[in-house]
mmCIF file of the C-alpha atoms, coordinates in Angstrom:
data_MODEL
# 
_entry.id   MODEL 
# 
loop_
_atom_site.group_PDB 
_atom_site.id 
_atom_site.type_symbol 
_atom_site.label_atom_id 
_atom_site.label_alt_id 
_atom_site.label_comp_id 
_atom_site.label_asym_id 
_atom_site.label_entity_id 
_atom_site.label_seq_id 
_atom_site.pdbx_PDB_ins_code 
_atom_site.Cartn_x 
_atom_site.Cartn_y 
_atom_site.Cartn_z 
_atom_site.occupancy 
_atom_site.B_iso_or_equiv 
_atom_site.pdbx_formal_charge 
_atom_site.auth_seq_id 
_atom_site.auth_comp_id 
_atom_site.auth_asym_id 
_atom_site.auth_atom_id 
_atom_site.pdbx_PDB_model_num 
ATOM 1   C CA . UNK A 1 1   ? -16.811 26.705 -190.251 1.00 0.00 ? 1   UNK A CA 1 
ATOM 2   C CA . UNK A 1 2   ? -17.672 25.397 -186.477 1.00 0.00 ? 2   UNK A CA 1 
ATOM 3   C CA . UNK A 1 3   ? -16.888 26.795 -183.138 1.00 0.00 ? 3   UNK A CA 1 
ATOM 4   C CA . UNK A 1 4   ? -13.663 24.978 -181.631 1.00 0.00 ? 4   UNK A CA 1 
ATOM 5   C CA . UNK A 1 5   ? -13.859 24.300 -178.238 1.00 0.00 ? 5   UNK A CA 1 
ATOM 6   C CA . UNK A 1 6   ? -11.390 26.892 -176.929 1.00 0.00 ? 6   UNK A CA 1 
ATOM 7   C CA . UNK A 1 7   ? -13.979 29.432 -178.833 1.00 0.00 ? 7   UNK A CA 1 
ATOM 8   C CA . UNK A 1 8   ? -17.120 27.935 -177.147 1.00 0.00 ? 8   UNK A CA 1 
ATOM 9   C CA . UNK A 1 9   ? -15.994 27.674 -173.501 1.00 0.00 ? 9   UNK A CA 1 
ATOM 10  C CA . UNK A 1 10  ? -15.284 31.419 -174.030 1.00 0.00 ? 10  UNK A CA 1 
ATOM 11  C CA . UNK A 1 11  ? -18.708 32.303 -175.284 1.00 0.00 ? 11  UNK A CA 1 
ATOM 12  C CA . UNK A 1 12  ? -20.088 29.700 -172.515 1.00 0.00 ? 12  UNK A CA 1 
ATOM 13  C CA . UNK A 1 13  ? -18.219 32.040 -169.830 1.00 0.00 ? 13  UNK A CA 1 
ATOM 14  C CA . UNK A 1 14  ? -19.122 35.117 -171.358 1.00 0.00 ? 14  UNK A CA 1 
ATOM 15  C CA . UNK A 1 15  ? -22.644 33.414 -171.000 1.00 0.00 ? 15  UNK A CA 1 
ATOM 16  C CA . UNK A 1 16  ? -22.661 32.640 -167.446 1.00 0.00 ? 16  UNK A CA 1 
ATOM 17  C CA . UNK A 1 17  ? -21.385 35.656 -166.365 1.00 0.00 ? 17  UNK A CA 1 
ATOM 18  C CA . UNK A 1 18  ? -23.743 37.873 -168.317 1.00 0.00 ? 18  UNK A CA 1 
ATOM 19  C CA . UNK A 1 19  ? -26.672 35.314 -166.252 1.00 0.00 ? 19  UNK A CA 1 
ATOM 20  C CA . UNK A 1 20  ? -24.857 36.382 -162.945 1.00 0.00 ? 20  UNK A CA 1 
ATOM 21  C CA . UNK A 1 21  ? -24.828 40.073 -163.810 1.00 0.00 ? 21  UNK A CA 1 
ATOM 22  C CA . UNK A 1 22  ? -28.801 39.992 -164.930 1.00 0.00 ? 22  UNK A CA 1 
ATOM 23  C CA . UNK A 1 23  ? -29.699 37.780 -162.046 1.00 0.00 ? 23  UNK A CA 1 
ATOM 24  C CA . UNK A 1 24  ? -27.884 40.222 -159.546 1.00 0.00 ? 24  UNK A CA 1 
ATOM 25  C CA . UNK A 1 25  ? -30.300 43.223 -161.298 1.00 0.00 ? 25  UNK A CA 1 
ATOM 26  C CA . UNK A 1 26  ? -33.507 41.448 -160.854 1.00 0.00 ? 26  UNK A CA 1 
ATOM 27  C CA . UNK A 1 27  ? -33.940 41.722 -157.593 1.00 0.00 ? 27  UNK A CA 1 
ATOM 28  C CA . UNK A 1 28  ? -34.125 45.887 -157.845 1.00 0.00 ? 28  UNK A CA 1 
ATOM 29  C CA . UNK A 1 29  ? -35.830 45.631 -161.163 1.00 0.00 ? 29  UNK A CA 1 
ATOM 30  C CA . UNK A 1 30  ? -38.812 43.427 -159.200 1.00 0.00 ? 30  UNK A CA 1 
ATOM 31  C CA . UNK A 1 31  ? -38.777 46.093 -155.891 1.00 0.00 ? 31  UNK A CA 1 
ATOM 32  C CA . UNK A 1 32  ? -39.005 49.526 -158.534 1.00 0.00 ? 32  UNK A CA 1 
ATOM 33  C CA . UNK A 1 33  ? -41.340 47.322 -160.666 1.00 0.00 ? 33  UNK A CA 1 
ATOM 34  C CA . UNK A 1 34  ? -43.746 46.981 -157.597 1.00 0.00 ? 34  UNK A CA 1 
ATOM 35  C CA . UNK A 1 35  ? -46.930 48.559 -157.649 1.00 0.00 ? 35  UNK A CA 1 
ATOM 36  C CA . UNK A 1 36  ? -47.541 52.114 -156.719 1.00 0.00 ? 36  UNK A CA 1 
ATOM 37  C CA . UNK A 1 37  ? -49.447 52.158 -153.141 1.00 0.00 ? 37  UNK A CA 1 
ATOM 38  C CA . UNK A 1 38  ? -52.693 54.017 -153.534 1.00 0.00 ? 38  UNK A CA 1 
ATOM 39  C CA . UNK A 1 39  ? -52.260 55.312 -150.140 1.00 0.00 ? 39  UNK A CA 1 
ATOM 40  C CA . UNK A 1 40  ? -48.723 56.825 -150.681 1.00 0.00 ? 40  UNK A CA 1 
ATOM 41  C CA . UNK A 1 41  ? -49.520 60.829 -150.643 1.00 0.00 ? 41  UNK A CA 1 
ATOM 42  C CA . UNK A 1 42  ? -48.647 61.786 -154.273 1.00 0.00 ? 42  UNK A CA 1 
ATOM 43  C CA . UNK A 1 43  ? -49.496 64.924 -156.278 1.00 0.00 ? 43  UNK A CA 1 
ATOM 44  C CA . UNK A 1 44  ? -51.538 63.893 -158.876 1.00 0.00 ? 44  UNK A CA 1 
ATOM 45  C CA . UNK A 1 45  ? -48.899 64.354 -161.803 1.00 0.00 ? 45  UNK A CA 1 
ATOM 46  C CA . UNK A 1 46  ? -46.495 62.656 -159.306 1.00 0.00 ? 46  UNK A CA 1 
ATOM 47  C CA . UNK A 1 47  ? -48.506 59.688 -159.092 1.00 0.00 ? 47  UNK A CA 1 
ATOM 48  C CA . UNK A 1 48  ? -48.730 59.251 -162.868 1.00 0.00 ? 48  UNK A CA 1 
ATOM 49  C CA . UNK A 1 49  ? -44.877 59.978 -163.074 1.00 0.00 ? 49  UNK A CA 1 
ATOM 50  C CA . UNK A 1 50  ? -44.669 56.874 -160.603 1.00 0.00 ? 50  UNK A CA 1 
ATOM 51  C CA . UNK A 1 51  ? -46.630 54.544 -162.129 1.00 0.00 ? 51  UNK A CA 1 
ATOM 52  C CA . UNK A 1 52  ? -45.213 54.675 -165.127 1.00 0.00 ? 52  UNK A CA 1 
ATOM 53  C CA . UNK A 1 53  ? -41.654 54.366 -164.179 1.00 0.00 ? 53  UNK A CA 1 
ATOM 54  C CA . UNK A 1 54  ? -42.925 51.570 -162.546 1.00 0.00 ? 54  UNK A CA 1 
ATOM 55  C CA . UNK A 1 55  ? -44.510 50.262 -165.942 1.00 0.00 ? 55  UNK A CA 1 
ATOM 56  C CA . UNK A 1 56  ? -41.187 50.772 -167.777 1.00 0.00 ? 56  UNK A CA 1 
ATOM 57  C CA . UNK A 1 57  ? -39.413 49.186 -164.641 1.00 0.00 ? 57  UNK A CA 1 
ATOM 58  C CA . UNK A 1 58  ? -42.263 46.045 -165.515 1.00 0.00 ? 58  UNK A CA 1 
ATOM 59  C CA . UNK A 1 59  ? -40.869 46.150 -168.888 1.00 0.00 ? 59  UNK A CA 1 
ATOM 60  C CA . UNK A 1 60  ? -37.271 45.812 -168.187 1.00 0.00 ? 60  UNK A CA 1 
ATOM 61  C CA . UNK A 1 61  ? -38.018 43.528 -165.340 1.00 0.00 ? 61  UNK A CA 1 
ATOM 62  C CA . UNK A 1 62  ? -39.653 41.162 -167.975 1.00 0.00 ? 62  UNK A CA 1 
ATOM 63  C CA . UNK A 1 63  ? -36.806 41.383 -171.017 1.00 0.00 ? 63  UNK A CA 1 
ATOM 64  C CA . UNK A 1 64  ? -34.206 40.726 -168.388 1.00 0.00 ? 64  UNK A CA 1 
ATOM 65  C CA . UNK A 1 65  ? -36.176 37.800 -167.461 1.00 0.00 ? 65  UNK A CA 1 
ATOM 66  C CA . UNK A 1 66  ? -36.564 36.989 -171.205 1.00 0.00 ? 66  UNK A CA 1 
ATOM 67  C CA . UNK A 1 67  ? -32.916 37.056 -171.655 1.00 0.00 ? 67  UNK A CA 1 
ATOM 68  C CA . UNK A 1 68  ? -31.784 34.391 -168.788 1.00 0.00 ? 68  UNK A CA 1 
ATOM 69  C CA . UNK A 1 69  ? -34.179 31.941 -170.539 1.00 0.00 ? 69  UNK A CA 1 
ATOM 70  C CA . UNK A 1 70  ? -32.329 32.321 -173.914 1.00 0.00 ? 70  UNK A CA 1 
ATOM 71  C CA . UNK A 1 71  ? -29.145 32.609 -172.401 1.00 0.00 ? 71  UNK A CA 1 
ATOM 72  C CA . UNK A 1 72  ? -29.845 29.303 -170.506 1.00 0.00 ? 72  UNK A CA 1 
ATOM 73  C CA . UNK A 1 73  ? -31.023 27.550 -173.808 1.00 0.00 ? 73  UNK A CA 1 
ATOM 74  C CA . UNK A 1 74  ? -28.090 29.021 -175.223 1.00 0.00 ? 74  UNK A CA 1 
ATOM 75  C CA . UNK A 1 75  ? -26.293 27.247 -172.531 1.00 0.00 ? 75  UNK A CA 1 
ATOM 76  C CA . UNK A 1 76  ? -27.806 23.879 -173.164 1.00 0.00 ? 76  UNK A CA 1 
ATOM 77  C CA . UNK A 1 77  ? -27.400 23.973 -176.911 1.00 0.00 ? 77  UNK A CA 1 
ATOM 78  C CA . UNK A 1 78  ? -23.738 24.672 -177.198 1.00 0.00 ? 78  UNK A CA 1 
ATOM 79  C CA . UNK A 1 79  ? -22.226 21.790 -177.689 1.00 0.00 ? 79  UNK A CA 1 
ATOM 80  C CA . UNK A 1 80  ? -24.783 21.374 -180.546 1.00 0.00 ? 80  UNK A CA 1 
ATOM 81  C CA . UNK A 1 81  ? -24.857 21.777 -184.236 1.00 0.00 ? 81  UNK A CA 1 
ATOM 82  C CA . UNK A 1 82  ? -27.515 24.215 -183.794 1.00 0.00 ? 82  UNK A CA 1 
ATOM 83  C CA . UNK A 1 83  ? -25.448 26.539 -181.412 1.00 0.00 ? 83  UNK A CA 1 
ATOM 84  C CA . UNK A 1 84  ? -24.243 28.926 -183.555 1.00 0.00 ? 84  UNK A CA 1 
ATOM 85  C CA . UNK A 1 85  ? -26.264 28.527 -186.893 1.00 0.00 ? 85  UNK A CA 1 
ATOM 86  C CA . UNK A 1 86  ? -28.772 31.111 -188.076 1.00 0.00 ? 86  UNK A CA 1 
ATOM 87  C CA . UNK A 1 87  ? -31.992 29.868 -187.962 1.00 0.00 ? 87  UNK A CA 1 
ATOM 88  C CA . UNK A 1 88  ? -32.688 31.575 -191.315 1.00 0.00 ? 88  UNK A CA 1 
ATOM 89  C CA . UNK A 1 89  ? -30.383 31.321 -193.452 1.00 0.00 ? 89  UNK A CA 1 
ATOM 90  C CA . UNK A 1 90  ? -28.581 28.263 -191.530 1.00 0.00 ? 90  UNK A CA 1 
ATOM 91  C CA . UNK A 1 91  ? -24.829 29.718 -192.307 1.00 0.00 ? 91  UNK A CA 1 
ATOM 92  C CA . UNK A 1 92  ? -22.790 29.986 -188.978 1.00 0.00 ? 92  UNK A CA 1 
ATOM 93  C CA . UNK A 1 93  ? -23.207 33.340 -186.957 1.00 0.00 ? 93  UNK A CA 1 
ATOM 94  C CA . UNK A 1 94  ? -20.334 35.148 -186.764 1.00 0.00 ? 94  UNK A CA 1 
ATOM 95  C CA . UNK A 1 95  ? -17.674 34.798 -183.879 1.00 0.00 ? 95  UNK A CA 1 
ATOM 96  C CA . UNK A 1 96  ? -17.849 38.325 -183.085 1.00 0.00 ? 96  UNK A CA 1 
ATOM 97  C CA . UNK A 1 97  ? -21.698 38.404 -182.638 1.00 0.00 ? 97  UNK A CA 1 
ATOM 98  C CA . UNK A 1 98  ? -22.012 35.148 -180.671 1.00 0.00 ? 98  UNK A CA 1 
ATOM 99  C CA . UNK A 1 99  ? -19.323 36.782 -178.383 1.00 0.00 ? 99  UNK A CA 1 
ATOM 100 C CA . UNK A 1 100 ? -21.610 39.766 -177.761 1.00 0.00 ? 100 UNK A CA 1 
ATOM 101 C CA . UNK A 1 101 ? -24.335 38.411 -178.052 1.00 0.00 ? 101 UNK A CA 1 
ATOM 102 C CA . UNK A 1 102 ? -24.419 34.573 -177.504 1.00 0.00 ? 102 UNK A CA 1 
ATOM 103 C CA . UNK A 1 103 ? -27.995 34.339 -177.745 1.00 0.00 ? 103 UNK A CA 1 
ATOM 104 C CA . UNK A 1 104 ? -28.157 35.503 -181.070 1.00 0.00 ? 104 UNK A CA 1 
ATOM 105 C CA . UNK A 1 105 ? -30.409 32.785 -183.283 1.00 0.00 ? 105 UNK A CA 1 
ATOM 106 C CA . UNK A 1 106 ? -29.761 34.872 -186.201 1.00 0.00 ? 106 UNK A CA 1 
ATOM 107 C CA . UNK A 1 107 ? -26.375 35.955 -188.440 1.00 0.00 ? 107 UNK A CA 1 
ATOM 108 C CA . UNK A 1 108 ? -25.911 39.837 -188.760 1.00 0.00 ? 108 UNK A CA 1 
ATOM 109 C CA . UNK A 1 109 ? -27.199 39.925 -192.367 1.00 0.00 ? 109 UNK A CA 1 
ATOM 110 C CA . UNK A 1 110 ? -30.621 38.043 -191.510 1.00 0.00 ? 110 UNK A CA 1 
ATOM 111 C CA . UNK A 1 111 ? -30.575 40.265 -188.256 1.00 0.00 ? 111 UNK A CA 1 
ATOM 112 C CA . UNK A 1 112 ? -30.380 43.018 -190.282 1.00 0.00 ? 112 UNK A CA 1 
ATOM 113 C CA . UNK A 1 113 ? -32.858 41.947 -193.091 1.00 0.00 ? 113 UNK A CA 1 
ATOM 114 C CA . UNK A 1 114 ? -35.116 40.995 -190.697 1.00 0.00 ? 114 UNK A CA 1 
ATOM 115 C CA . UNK A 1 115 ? -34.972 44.033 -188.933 1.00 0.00 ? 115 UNK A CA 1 
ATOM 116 C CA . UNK A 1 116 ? -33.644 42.464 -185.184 1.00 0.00 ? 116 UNK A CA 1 
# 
């Protein structure tokens, strides 16, 4: 079974506009993922509160960055046989899952073998 095309220009749309959305979030994840400023008068237990929101703010700064580069290789791949094909087991990922998640490189049963 392959994609038709109606099928892949809505996953390619569902693609772009999940890039929009994560691109409009970056920049607040990148000014809360800033470095706390020594000088800013903290408690002590404050401080530590504040750097590691800030660490976890790093974190999600750096998945959501992780995710535009798959979903633009996603984007340059689907008009390809491999857009769409597990890289495991090599049987087509199911519609449902490429609409949620068009990044997916991996069917639901080797997702879930596989632990991902």
């Amino acid at each position: 079974m392959t994609l038709t095309r109606a099928e892949k220009e809505e996953i390619k749309a569902a693609i772009e506009a999940r890039i929009r959305e994560i691109e409009a979030s970056l920049p607040s994840l990148e000014d809360t993922a800033k470095p706390v400023e020594p000088d800013v008068s903290l408690g002590r237990l404050t401080r530590m509160d504040a750097m590691q929101i800030q660490q976890m703010q790093e974190a999600n700064l750096q998945v959501a960055r992780s995710n535009i580069e798959r979903l633009h290789h996603s984007l340059q791949i689907i008009d390809t046989e491999q857009f769409g094909r597990c890289r495991y087991c090599k049987n087509m990922i199911g519609l449902e899952r490429l609409k949620a998640l068009p990044e997916s490189t991996m069917c639901i049963n080797c997702a879930e073998k596989f632990g991902r």
